[in-house]
C-alpha positions as CSV (number, residue, x, y, z in Angstrom):
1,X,68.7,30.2,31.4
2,X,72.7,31.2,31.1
3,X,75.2,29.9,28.8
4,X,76.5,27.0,32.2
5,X,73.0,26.0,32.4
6,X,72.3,25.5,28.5
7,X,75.7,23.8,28.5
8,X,74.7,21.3,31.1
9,X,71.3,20.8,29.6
10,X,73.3,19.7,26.1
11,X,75.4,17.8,27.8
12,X,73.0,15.4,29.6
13,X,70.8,15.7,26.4
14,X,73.9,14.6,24.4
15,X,74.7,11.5,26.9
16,X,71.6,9.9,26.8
17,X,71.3,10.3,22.8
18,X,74.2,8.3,22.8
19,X,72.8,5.6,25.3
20,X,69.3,5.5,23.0
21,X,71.2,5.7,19.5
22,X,74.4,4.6,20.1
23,X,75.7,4.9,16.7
24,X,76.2,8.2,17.0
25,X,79.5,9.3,17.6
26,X,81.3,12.1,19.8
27,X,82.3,14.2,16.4
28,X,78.5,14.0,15.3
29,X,76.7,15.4,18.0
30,X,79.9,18.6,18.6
31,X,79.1,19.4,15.3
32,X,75.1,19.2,16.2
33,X,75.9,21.0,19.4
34,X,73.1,23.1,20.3
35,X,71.0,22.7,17.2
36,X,68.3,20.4,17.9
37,X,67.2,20.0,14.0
38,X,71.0,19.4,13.1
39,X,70.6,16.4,15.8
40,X,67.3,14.9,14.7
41,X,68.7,15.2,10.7
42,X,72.1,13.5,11.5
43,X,70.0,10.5,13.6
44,X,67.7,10.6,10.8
45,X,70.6,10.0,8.3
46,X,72.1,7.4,10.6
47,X,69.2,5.4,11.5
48,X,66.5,6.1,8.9
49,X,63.7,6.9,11.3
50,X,60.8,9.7,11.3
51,X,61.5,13.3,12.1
52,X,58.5,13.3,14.5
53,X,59.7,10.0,15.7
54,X,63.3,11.3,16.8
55,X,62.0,14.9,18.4
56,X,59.3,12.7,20.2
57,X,61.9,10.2,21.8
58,X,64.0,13.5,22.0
59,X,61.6,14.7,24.3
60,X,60.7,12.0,26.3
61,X,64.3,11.7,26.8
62,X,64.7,15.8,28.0
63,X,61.7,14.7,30.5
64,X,63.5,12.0,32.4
């Protein structure tokens, strides 16, 4: 996978965190960008679920 197709992947992974928590703001997931445990900690903080919880919505969410 090249940098254009890791970019894309982030930014449809990015959109639809957004439409499942959308809480999250703009500033929150640049600063996640890339990091996948920065993203499930700062929805943790935000909305006080499960680790396993997040990264298994995560997931289901990377599979649509």
């Amino acid at each position: 996978m090249n940098k254009d197709q890791a970019r894309g992947q982030w930014d449809r992974i990015s959109a639809k965190v957004k439409q499942t928590w959308g809480d999250m703001t703009d500033d929150e997931l640049k600063q996640a960008e890339g990091n996948m445990d920065e993203l499930i900690a700062r929805i943790r903080e935000k909305y006080g679920d499960s680790k396993d919880a997040i990264a298994e919505k995560i997931n289901r969410l990377m599979e649509d």
